[in-house]
Every structure is written in structure tokens, then in C-alpha cells.
KOLGUMI-338858 format. One record per atom (N, C-alpha, C): residue number from 1; chain; atom name; x, y, z. Coordinates in steps of 0.02 Angstrom, whole numbers, plus 32768, in hexadecimal, padded with zeros to 4 digits. Layout:
BEGIN
   resi   chain   name     xx     yy     zz
    NUM       A     CA      X      Y      Z
...
This chain:
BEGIN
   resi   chain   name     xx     yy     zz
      1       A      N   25F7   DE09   7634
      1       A     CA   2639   DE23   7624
      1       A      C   2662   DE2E   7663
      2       A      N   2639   DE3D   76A5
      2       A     CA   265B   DE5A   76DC
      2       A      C   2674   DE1D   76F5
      3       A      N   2657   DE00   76F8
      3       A     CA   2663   DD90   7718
      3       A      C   26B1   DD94   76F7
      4       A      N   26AC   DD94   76A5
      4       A     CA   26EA   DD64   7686
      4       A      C   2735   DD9A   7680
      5       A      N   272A   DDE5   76A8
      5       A     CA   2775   DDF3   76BC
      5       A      C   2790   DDD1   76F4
      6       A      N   276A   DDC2   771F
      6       A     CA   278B   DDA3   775C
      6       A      C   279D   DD68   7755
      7       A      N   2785   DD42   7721
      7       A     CA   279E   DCE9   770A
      7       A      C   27E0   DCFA   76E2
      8       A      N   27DC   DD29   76A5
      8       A     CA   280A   DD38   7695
      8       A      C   2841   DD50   76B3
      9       A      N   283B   DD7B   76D2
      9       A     CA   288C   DD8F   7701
      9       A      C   289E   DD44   772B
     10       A      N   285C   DD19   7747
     10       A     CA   287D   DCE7   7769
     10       A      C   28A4   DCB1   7731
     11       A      N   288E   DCA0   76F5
     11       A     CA   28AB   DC83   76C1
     11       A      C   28FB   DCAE   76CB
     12       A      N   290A   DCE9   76AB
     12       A     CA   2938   DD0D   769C
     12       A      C   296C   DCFF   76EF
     13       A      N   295A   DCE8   7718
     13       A     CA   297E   DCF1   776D
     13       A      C   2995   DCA1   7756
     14       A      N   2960   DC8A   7746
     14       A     CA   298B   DC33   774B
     14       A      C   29B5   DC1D   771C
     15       A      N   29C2   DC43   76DE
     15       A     CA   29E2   DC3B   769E
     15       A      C   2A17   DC64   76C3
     16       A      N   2A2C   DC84   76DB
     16       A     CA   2A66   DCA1   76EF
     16       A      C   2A87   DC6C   772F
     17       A      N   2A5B   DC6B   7754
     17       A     CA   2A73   DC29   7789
     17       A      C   2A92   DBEC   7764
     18       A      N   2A72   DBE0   7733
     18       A     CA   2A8C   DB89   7725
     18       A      C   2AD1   DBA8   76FF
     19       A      N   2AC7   DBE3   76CC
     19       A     CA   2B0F   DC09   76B2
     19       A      C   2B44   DBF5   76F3
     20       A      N   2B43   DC18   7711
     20       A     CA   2B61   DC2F   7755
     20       A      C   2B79   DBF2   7784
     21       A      N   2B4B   DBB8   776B
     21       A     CA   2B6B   DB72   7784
     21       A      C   2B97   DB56   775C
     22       A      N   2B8D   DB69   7716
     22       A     CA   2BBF   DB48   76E4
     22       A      C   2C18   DB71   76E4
     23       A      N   2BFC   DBA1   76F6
     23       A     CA   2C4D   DBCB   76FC
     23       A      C   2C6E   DBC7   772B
     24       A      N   2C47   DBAE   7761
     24       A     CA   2C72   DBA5   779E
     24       A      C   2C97   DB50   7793
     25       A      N   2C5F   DB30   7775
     25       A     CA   2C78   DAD9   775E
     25       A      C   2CC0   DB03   7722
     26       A      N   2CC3   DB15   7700
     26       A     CA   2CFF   DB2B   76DC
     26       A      C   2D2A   DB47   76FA
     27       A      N   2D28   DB71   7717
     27       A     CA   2D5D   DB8E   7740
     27       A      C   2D87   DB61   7776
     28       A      N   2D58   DB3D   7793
     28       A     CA   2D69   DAF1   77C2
     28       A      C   2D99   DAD8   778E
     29       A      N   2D8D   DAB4   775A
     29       A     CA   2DB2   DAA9   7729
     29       A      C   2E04   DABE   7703
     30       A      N   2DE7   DAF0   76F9
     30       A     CA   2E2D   DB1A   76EC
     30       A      C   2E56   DB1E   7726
     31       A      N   2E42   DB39   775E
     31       A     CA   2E7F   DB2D   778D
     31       A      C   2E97   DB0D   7794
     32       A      N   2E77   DAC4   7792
     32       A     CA   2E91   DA88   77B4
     32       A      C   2ECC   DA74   775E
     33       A      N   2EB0   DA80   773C
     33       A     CA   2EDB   DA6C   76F5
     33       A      C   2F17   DA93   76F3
     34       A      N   2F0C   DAC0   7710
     34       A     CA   2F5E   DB16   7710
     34       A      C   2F82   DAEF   7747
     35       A      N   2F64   DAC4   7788
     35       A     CA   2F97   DAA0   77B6
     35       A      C   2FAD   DA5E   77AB
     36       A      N   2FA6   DA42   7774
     36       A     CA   2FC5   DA15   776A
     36       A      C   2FE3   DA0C   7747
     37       A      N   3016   D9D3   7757
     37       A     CA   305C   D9D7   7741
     37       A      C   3061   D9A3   7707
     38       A      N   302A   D977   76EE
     38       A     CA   302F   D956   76C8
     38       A      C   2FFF   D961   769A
     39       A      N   3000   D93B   765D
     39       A     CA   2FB3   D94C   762F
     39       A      C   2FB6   D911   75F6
     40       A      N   2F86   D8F6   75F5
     40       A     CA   2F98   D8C5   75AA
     40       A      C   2F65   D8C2   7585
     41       A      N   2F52   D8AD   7545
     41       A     CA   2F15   D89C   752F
     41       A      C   2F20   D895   74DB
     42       A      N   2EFA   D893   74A3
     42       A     CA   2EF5   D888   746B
     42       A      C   2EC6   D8B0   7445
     43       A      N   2EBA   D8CA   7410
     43       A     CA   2E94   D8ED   73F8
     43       A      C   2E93   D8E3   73A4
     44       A      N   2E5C   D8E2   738D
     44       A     CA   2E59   D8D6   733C
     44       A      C   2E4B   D91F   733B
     45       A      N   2E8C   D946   730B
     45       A     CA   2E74   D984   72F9
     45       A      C   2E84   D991   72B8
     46       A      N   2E51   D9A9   72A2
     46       A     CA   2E3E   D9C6   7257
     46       A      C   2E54   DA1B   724D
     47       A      N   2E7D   DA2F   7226
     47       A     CA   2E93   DA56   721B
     47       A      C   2E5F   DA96   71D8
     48       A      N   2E58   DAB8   71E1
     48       A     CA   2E2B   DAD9   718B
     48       A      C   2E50   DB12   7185
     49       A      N   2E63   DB01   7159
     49       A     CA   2E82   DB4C   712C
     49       A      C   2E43   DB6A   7108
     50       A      N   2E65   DB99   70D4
     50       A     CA   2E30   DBB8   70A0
     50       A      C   2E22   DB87   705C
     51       A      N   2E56   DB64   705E
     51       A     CA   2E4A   DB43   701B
     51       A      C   2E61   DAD3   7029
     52       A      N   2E58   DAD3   7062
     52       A     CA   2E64   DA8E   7072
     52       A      C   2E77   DA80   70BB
     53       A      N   2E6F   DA39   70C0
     53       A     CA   2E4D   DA2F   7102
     53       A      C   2E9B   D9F7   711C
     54       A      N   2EB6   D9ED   7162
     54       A     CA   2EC8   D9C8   7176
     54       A      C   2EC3   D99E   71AC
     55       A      N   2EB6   D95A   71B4
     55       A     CA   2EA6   D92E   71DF
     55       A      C   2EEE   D913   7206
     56       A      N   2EFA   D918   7248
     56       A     CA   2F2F   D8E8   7271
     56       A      C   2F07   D8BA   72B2
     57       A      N   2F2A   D89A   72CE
     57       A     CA   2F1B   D88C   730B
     57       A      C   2F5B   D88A   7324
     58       A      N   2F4E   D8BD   7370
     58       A     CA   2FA9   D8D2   738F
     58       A      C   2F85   D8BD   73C3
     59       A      N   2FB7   D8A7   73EF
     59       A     CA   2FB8   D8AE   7434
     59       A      C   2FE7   D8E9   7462
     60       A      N   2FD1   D8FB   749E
     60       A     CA   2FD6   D922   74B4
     60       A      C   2FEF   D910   74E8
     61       A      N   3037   D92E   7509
     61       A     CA   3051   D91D   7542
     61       A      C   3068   D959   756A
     62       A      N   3067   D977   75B6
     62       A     CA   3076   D997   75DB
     62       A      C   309F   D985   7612
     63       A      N   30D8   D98E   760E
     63       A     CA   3102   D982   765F
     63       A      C   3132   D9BE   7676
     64       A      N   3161   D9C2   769E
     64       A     CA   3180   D9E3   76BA
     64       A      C   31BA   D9F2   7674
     65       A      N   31B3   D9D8   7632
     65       A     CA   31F5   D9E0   7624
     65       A      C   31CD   DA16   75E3
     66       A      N   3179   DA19   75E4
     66       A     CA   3174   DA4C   75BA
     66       A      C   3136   DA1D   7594
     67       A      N   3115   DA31   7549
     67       A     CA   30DE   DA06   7539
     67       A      C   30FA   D9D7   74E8
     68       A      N   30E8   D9A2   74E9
     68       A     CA   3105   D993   74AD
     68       A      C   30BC   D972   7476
     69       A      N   30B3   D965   7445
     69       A     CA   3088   D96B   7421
     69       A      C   309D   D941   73FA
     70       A      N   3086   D8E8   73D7
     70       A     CA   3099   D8C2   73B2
     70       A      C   305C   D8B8   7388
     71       A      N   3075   D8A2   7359
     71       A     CA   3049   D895   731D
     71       A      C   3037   D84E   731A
     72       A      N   2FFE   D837   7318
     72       A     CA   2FEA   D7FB   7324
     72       A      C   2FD8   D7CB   72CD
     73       A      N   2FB4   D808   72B4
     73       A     CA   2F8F   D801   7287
     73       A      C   2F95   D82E   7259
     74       A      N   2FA6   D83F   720D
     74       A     CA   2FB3   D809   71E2
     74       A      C   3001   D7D3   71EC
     75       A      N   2FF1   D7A6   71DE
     75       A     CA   3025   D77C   71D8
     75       A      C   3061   D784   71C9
     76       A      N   305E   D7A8   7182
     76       A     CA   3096   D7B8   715D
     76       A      C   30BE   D7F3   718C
     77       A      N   30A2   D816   71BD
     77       A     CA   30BD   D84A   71DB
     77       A      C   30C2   D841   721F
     78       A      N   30AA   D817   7239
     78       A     CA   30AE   D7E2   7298
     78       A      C   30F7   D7E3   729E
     79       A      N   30ED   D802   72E9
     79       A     CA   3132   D80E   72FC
     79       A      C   3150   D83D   7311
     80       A      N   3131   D866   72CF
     80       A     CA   3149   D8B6   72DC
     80       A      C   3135   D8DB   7319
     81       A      N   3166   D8F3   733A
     81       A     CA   3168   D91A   7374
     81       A      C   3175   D958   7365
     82       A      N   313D   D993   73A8
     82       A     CA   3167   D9CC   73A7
     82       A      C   3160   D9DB   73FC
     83       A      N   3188   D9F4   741A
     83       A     CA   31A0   DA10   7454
     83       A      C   319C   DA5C   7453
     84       A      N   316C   DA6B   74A3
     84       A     CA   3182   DAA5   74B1
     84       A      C   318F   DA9C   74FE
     85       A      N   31D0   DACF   74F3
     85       A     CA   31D7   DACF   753B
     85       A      C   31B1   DB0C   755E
     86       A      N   31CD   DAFD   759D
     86       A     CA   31A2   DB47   75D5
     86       A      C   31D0   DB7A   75CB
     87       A      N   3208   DB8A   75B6
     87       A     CA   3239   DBB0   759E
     87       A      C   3230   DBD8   7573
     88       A      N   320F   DBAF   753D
     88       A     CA   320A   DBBA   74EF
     88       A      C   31D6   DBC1   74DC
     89       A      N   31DF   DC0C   749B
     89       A     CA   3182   DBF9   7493
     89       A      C   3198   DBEC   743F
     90       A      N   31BE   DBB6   742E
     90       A     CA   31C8   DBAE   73D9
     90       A      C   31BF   DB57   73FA
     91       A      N   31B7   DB36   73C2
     91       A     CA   3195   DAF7   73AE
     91       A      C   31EB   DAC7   73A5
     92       A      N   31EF   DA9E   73BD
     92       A     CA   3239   DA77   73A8
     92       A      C   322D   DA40   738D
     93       A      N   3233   DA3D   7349
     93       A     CA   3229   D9E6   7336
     93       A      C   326C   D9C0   732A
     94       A      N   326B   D97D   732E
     94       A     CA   3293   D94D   732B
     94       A      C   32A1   D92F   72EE
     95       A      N   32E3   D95A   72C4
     95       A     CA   32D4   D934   728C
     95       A      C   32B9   D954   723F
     96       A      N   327D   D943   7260
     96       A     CA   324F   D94D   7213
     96       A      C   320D   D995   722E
     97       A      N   3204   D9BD   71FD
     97       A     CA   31C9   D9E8   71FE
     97       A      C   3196   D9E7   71DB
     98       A      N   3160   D9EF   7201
     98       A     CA   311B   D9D3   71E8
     98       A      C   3109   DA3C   71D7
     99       A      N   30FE   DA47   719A
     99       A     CA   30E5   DA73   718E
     99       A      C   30A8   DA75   715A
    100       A      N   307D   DA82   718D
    100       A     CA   303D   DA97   7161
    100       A      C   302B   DAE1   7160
    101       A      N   3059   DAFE   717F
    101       A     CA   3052   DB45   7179
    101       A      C   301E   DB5B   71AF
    102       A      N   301A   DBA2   71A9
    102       A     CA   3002   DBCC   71E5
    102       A      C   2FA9   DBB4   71D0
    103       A      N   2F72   DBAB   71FA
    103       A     CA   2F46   DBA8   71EB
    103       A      C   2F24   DC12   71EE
    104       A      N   2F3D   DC32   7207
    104       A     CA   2F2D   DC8F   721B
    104       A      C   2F67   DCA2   721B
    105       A      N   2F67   DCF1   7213
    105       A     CA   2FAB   DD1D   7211
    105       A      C   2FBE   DD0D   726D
    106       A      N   2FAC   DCEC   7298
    106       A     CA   2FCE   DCE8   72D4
    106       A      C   2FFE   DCBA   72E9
    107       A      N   3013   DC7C   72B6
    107       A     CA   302C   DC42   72C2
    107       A      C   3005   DC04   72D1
    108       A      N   2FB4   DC1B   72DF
    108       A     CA   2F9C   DBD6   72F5
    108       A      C   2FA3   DB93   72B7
    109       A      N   2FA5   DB50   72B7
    109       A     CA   2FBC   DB2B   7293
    109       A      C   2F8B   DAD9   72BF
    110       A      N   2F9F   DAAA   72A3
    110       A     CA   2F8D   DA75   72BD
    110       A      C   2FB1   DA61   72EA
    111       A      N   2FFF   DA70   72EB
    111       A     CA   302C   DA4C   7320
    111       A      C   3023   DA59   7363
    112       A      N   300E   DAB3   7364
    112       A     CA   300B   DAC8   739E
    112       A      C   2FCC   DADA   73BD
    113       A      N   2F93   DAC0   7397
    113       A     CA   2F4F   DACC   739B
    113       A      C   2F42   DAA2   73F2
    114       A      N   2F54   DA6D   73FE
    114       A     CA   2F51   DA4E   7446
    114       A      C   2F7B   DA81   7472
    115       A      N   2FBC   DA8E   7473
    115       A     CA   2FC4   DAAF   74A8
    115       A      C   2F93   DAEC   74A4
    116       A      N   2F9E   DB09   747D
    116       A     CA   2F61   DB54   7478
    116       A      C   2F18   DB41   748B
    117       A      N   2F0A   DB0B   7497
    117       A     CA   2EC0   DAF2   74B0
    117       A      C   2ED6   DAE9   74E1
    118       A      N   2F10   DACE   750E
    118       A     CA   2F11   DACF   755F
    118       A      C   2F17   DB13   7568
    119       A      N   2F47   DB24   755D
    119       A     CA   2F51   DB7E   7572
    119       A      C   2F1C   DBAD   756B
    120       A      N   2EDD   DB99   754A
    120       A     CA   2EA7   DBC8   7550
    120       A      C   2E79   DB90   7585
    121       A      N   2E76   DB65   758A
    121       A     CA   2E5C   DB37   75C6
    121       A      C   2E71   DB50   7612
    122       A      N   2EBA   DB58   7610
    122       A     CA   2EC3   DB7A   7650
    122       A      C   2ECF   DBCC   7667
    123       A      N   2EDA   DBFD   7621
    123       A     CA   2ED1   DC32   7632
    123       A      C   2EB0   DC57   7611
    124       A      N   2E86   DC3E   75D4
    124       A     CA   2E49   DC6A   75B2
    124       A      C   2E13   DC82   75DE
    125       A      N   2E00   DCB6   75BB
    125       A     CA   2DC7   DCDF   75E6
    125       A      C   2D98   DCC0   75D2
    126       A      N   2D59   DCA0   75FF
    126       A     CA   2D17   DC8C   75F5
    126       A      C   2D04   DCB8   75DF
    127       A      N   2CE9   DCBF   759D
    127       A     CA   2CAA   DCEF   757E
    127       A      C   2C77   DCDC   7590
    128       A      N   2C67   DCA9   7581
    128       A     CA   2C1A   DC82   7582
    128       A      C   2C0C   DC47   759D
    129       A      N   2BE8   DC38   759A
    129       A     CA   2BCA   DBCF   75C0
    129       A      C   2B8D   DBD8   75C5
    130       A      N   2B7D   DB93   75A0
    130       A     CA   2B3C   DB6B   758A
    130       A      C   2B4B   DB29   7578
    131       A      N   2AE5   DB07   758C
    131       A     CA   2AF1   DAC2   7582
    131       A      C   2ADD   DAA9   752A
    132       A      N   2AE8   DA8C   7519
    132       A     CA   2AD3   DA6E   74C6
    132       A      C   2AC4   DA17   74E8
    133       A      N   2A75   DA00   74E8
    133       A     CA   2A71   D9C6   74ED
    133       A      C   2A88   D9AE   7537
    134       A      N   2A8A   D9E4   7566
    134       A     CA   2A9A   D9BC   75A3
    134       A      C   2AEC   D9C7   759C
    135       A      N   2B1A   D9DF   7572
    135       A     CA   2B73   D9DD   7574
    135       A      C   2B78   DA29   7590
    136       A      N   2B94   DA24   75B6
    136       A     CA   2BAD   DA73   75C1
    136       A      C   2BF2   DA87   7597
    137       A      N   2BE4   DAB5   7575
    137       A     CA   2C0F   DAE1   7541
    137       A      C   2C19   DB25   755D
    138       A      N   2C6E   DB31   7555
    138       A     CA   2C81   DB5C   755A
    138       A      C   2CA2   DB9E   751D
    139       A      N   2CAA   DBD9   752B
    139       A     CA   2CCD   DBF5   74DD
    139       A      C   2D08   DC31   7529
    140       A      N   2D36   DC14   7509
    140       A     CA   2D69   DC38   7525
    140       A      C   2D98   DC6F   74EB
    141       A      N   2D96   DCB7   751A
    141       A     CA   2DC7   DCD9   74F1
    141       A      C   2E29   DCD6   74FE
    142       A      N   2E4E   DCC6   74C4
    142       A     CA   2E79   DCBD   74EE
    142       A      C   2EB2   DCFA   74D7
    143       A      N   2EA7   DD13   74B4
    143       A     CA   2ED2   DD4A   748C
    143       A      C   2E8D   DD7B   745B
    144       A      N   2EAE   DDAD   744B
    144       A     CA   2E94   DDEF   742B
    144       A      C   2E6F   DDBF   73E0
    145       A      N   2EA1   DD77   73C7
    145       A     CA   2E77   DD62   738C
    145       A      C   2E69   DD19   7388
    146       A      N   2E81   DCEF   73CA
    146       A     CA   2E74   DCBF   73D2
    146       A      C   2E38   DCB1   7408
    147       A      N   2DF8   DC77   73E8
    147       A     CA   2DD8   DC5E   742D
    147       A      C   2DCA   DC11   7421
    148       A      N   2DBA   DC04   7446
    148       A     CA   2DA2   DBB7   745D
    148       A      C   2D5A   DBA4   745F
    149       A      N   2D3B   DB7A   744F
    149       A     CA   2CF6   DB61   7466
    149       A      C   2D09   DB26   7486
    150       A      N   2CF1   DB0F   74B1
    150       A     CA   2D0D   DABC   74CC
    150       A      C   2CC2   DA91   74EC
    151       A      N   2CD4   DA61   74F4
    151       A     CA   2C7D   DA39   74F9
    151       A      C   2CA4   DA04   7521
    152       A      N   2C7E   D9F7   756F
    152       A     CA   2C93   D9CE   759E
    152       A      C   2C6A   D996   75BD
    153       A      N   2C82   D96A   75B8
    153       A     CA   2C55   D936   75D5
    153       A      C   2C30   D940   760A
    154       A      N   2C06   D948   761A
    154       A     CA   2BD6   D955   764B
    154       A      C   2BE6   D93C   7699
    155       A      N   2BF3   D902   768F
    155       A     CA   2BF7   D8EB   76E2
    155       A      C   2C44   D8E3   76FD
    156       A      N   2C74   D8F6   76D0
    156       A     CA   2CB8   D8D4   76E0
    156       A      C   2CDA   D92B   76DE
    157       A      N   2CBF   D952   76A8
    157       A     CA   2CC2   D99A   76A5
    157       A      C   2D1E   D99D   766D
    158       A      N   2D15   D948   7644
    158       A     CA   2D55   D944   761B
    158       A      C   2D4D   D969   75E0
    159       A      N   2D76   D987   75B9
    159       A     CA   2D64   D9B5   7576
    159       A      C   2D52   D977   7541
    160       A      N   2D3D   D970   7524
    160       A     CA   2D05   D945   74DE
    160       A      C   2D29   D965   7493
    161       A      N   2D13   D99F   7499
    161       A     CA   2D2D   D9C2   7458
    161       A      C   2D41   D9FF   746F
    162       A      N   2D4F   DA28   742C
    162       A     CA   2D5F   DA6F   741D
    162       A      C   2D74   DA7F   73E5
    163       A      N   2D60   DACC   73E6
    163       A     CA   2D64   DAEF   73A4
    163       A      C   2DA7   DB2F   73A7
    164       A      N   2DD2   DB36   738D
    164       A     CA   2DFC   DB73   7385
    164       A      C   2DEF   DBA4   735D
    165       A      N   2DD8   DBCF   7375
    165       A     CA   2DD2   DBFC   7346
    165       A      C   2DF7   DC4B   733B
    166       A      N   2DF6   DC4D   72F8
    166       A     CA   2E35   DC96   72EA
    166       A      C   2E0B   DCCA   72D3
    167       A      N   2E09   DD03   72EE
    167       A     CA   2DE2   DD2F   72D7
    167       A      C   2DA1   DD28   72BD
    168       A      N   2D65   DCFD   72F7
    168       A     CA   2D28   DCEB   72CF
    168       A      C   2D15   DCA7   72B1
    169       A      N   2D5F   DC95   7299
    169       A     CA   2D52   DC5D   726D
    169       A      C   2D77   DC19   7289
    170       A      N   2D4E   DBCD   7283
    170       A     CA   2D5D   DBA3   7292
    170       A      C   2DA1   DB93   7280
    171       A      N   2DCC   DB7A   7299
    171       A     CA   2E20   DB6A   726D
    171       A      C   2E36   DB12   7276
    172       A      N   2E15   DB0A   72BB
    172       A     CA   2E39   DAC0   72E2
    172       A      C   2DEB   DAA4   7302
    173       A      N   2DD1   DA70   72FA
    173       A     CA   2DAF   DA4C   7313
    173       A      C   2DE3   DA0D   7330
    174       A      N   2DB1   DA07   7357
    174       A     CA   2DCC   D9C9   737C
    174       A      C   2DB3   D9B6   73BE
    175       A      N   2DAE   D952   73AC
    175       A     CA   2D8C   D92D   73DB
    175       A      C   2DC8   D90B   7406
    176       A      N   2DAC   D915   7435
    176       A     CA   2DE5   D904   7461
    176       A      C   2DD4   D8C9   7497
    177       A      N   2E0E   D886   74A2
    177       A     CA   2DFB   D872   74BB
    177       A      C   2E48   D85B   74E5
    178       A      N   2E2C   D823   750E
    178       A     CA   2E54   D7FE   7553
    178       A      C   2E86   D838   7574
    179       A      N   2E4D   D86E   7599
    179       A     CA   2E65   D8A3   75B4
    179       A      C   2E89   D87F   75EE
    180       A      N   2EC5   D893   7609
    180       A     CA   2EE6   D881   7671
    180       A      C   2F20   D8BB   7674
């Protein structure tokens, strides 16, 4: 019994080290994502309410003039844009409004589920980090009822997926891809 405390605390020292490597690989991350001035990428995100589910594929754009968010996928709805500026924290669409309604009493929704995944990317609080299968996963807090889970490619350290979640509960999945 006296042998396997000392293996154990050394187990318990190296599980905090490899922790401790993954948060510093995130934090590397986030900074470098809060200094840049551009952002692009695509994401298939699935929306869940309480009583039905919604599927888009948006793309995601970041520049100096603010973030804009297009709808790729469904067809019948491609096109649709919404804009936010750095000014503004309300949603501007062009035109036409895509309402699927609030997914939580906070406003989260599908339109704005990507910017609210960068904005907890670059200023959510790391709660936690671990690997699943070799991926390093993160769960970020980013508000009193919003958090994040996110899952990163291992060698490039690009986000893969993520989960939004409102008070506990999953709201926004989404796989994300052709991160720059």
C-alpha cells in the first residue's frame, strides 16, 4: 500500500502537467485569434430547440468592417445575410429575416451562434481541457448562462467542432470547417 501512494501522486503530477500543456496550447490560440484582423471559415450548424431541430450551413466572415454570417445551406434560404458591426451589438439583415426564434431566454439563436463561438474562443474563461482520442477539447465559460465545448485538431490546433451551450444544455452543435 505504502509503494502505490508514491506512483499515485506521480500519476496525479503528470495528469496536471499534460492539463497544463493543453491550456497554455489554448491560450496561445486565443490570443493570436483576439489579434487578428481577419477570420473566415464555414460551419454546418444544427440548431435544437425543445420541440424541433434546425440544420444550416453558414459561413463565417471577420474583417475590419465587423462579422457577417451567410447562409450557405438550405437552398431555399442561401444568401441570407446578417451583419454585426463592432459598434453594434443587434444583428442587421438585408432584406429578408430568417427567424427561428430564440433558441434560451438570452437571445442565443442559429444566426449568431458563430460569432458567439468566436467571442468565447477569444475571451471565454478556460474551465477545463482534455484529450478524447488524442483531440484536445476545450469547455469555455463565456457568460453567467452561456458555455462552449470546442474540439481541435491536434497538430494545426484548428477548431473541428463545438457545442453551445445555455444553462447546462446543448443548443448549437457544430462542425466546422476551412478555418483562415
Amino acid at each position: 500500500m505504502k509503494r502505490s501512494i508514491p506512483l499515485l501522486l506521480i500519476c496525479l503530477l503528470l495528469c496536471g502537467c499534460g492539463n497544463r500543456a493543453l491550456e497554455n496550447r489554448f491560450t496561445a490560440f486565443s490570443q493570436a485569434l483576439a489579434e487578428q484582423e481577419t477570420l473566415q471559415f464555414t460551419a454546418e450548424v444544427r440548431s435544437e430547440y425543445d420541440d424541433k431541430s434546425f440544420s444550416f450551413t453558414l459561413a463565417y466572415q471577420k474583417d475590419a468592417e465587423g462579422q457577417t454570417i451567410r447562409v450557405l445551406e438550405p437552398e431555399r434560404i442561401a444568401g441570407i445575410q446578417a451583419h454585426l458591426a463592432p459598434e453594434s451589438s443587434t444583428l442587421e439583415f438585408q432584406g429578408l429575416i430568417l427567424d427561428t426564434g430564440p433558441l434560451d431566454p438570452y437571445g442565443l439563436s442559429p444566426m449568431n451562434a458563430l460569432p458567439t463561438l468566436v467571442d468565447a474562443l477569444c475571451g471565454g474563461h478556460l474551465e477545463s481541457a482534455w484529450e478524447e482520442d488524442g483531440i484536445p477539447a476545450y469547455h469555455l465559460i463565456w457568460d453567467d448562462h452561456l458555455s462552449a465545448r470546442v474540439w481541435f485538431d491536434p497538430e494545426t490546433m484548428v477548431p473541428l467542432r463545438a457545442e453551445l451551450q445555455s444553462d447546462d444544455t446543448v443548443r448549437i452543435f457544430c462542425e466546422i470547417h476551412d478555418w483562415r
